[in-house]
C-alpha positions in Angstrom: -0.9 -11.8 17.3 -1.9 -12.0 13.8 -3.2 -8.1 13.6 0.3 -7.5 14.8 1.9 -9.9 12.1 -0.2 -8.3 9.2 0.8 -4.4 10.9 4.2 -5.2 10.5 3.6 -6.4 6.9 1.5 -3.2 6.3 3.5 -0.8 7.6 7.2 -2.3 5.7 4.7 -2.1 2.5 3.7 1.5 2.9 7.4 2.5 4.5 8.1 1.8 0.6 6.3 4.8 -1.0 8.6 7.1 1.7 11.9 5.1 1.9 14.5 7.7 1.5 16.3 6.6 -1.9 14.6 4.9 -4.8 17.2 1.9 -4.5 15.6 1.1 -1.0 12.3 0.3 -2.5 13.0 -2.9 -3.9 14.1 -4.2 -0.6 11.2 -3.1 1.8 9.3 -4.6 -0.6 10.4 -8.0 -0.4 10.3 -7.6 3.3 6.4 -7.1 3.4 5.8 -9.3 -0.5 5.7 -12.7 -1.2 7.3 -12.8 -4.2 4.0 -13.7 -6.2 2.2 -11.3 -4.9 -1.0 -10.4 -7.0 -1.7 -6.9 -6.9 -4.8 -4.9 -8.2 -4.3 -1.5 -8.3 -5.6 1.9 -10.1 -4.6 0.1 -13.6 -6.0 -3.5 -13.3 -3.9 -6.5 -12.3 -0.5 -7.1 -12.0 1.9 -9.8 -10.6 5.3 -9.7 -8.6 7.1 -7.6 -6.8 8.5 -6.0 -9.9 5.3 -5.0 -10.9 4.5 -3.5 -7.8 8.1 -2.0 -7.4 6.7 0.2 -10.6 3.7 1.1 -8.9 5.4 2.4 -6.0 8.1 4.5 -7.7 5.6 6.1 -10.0 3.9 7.3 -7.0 6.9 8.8 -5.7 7.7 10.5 -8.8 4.5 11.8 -8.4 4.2 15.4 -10.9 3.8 17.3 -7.7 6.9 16.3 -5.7 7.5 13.4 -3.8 4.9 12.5 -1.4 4.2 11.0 2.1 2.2 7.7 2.7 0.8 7.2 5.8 -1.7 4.4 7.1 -4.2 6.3 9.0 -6.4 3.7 10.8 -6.0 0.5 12.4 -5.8 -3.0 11.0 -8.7 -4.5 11.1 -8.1 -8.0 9.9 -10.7 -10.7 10.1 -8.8 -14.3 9.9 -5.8 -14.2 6.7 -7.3 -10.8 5.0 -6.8 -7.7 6.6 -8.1 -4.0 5.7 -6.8 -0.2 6.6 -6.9 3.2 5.2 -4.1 5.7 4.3 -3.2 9.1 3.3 -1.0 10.2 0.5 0.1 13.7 0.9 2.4 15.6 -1.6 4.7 18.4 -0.2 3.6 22.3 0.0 -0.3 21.2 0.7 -0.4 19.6 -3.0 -2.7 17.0 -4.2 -4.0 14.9 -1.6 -5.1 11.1 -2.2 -6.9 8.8 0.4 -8.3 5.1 0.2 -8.3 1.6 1.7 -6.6 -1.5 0.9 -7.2 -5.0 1.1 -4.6 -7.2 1.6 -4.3 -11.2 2.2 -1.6 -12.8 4.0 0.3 -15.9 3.1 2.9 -16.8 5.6 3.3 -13.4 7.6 3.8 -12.0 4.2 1.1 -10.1 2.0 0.5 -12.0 -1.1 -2.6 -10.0 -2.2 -3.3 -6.0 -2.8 -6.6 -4.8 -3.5 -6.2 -0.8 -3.8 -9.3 0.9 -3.7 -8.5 5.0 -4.0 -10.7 7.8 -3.4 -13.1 8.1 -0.7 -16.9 6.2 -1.5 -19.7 8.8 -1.8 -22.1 8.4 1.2 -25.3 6.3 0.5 -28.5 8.1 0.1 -32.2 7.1 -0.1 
């Protein structure tokens, strides 16, 4: 029940970065946000829907076209905090991004982001 509860959350989040007009975003976001949600992104920390509203329409004014975000794993959510992977693809086989978040849940909302971008380089001895 709560993997589902944080999916939904997850998935209304990420259906942000591909809604089909910029005025959408703000919406979807409040669906999935608490509305002090603390978010730590590429850039450092930031607070509020508002905040990550800017986030998310910089990334779909992306210099390469607008792109497609897609989580590509499963939640994996151990108690209130939850984890996944996605894909950020921009159109005509341009730049591709991958990474996991971390998020937190508050309610059935997601009041915390932790963004981590880029794949980690494999351990070696």
């Amino acid at each position: 029940m709560q993997e589902e509860i944080a999916r939904s959350a997850i998935d209304t989040f990420i259906s942000a970065f591909n809604a089909s007009d910029d005025s959408y975003v703000t919406a979807l976001l409040s669906q999935a946000l608490t509305s002090d949600v603390i978010f730590w992104g590429p850039l450092g920390r930031s607070e509020g829907i508002a905040a990550v509203e800017r986030f998310v329409l910089d990334i779909r004014r992306h210099p390469a076209g607008t792109g497609t975000m897609v989580r590509c794993s499963a939640v994996d959510m151990p108690d209130e905090w939850a984890r996944y992977q996605w894909v950020f693809t921009t159109p005509d086989g341009g730049p591709r991004l991958v990474g996991t978040d971390v998020v937190h849940l508050r309610r059935s909302l997601i009041d915390q982001v932790i963004v981590f971008a880029g794949e980690i380089e494999q351990f070696t001895s």
